[in-house]
C-alpha positions in Angstrom: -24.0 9.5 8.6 -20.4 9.8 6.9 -18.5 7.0 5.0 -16.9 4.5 7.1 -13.9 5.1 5.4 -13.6 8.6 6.5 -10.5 9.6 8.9 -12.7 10.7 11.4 -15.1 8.4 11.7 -12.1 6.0 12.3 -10.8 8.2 14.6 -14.0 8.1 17.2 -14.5 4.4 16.3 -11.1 3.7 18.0 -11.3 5.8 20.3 -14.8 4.1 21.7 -13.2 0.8 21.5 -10.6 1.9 24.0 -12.9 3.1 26.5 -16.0 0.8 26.0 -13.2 -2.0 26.4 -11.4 -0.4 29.6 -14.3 1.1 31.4 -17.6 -1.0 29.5 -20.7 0.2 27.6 -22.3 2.0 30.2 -19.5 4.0 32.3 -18.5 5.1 28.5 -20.2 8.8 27.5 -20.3 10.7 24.2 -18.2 13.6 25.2 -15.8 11.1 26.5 -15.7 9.3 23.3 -15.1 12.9 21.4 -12.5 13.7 24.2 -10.2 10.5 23.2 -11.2 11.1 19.3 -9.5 14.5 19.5 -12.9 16.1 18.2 -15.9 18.1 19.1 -19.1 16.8 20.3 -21.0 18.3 17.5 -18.3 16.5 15.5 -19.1 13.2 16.4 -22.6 13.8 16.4 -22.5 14.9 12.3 -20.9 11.1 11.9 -22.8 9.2 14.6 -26.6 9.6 16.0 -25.4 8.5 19.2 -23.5 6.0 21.9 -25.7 3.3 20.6 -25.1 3.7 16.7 -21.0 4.1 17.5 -21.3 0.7 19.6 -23.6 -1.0 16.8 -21.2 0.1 13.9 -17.8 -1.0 16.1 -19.3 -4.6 16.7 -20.5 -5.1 13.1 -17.1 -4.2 11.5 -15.4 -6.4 13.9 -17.7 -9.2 13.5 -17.7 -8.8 9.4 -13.8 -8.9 9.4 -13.6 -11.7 11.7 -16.0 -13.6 9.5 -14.5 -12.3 6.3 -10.9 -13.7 7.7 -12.4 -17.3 8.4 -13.9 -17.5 5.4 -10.6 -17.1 3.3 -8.3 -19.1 5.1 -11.0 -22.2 6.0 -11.1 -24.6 2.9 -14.1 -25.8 2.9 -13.0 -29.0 0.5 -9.9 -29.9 3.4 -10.2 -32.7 5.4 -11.9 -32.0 9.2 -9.0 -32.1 10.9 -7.1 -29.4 8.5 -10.7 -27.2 8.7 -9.7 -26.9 12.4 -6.2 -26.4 12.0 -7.3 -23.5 9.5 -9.8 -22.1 11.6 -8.0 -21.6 14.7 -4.7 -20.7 13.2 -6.8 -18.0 11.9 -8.7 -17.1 14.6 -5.7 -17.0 16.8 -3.9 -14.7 14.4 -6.8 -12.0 14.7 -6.8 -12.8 18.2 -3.3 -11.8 18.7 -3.4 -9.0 16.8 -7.0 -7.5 17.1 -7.2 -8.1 21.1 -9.0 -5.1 21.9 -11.8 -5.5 19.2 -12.7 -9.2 19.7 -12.3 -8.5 23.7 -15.0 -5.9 23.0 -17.1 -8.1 20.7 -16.8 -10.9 23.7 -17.9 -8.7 26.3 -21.0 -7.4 24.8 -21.7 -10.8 22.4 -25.4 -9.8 24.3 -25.4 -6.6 25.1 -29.0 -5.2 25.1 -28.3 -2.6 22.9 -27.3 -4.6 20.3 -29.4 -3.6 16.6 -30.9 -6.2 14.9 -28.4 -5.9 12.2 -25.4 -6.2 15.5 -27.8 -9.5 16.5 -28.0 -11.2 12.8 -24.0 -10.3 12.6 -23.5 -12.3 16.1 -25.4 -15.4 14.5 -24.2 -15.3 11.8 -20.6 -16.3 13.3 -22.3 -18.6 15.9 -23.9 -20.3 12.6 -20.0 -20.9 10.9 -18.8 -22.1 14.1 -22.3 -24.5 14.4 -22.4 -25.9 11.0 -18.1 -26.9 11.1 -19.1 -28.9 14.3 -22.0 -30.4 12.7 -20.2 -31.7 9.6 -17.7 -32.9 11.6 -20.1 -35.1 13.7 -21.6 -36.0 10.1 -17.9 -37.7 9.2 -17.9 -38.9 12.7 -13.9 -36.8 13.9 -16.5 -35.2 16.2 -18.0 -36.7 19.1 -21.9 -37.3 19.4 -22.3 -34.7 22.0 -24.8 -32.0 21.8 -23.8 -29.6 19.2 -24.2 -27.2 21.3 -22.5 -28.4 23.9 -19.7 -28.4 21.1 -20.4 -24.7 20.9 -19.8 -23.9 24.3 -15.8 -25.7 24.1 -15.2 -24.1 20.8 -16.6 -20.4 20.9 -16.3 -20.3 24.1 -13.0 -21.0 23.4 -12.2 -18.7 21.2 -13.7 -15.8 22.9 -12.1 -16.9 26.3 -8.9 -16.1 24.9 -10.0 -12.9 23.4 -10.1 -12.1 26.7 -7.5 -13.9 27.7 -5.0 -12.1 25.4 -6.4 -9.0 25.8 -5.5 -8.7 29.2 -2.2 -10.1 28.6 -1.4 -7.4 26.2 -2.8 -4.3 28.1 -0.5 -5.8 31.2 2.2 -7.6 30.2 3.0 -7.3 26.8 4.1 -10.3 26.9 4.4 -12.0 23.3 5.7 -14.9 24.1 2.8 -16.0 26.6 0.5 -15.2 23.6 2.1 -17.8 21.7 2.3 -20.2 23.9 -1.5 -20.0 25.3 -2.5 -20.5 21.6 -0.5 -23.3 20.8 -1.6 -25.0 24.1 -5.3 -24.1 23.3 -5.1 -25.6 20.0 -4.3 -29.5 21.0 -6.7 -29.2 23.9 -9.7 -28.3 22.3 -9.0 -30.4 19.5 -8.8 -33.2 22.0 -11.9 -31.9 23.7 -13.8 -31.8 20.4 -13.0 -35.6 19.7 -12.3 -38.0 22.3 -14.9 -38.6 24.6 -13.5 -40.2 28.2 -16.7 -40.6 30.1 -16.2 -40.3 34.1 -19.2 -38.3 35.9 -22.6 -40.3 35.7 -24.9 -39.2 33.3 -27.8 -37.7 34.8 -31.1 -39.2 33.1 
């Protein structure tokens, strides 16, 4: 398989995001791929062994600069409270402007024809997002609530507006919108994540 850095292989890597985002995985062909890459089948073929190994490669690189990008701007030494500032200023930033890739990433988070190396990439970004909420429990600015019921508000989160903003770019373009989801998204979850106001019954 060629370098990832080669024009080409960049080339048919967009080009699959577009359509695996717009039509999904499975409605997506290989000589539709080449079609929007601007190349031959055989092309493609000398830089990818198939649909799979284009899908596996796309969700790795987007999940390893996601990763990358949280890992730079979250200071681990900060305060709780600045750790979540600095996370989800940072994750909406790639949000806004990498909507198509994390779109794709959240529709096929479990795809069943993700690689293992696609599966340990996935976990490995569920394991950042698991061990902030865990410390944060530890110095008590999280509530006691099932970590990974944490999880679910926070990722979930996060990938709900990949979505979200996706679809507000491909439709709308609508910038300002983008903005102001974010902003809105930010207080809420951080008052989801630590003020616990109890009013169903707790089911035993």
């Amino acid at each position: 398989m060629a370098t990832l850095t080669s024009d080409k292989t960049e080339k048919i890597c967009q080009a699959a995001l577009r359509l695996f985002t717009a039509r999904g995985y499975a409605e997506t062909n290989v000589p539709s791929i080449a079609k929007a890459a601007g190349v031959g089948v055989g092309t493609l073929y000398r830089y990818f062994k198939n649909k799979e190994g284009i899908f596996n490669t796309l969700f790795q690189q987007v999940l390893r600069h996601f990763l990358d990008e949280l890992e730079i701007r979250v200071q681990p030494s900060d305060s709780v409270q600045d750790q979540y500032s600095q996370l989800f200023d940072a994750s909406a930033t790639l949000l806004i402007n990498y909507s198509a890739e994390l779109h794709f990433v959240s529709l096929n988070a479990f795809n069943e024809v993700l690689d293992s190396t696609s599966r340990e990439a996935r976990e490995k970004v569920i394991t950042y997002f698991t061990d902030f909420l865990k410390n944060g429990q530890r110095q008590e600015v999280f509530t006691k609530a099932d970590p990974d019921t944490l999880l679910v508000l926070l990722y979930g989160s996060v990938e709900m507006m990949a979505s979200q903003l996706w679809i507000k770019h491909e439709l709308y373009s609508d910038a300002a919108a983008e903005t102001r989801l974010v902003h809105q998204m930010k207080n809420l979850l951080w008052n989801a994540l630590t003020v616990e106001r109890k009013v169903f019954v707790e089911e035993v």
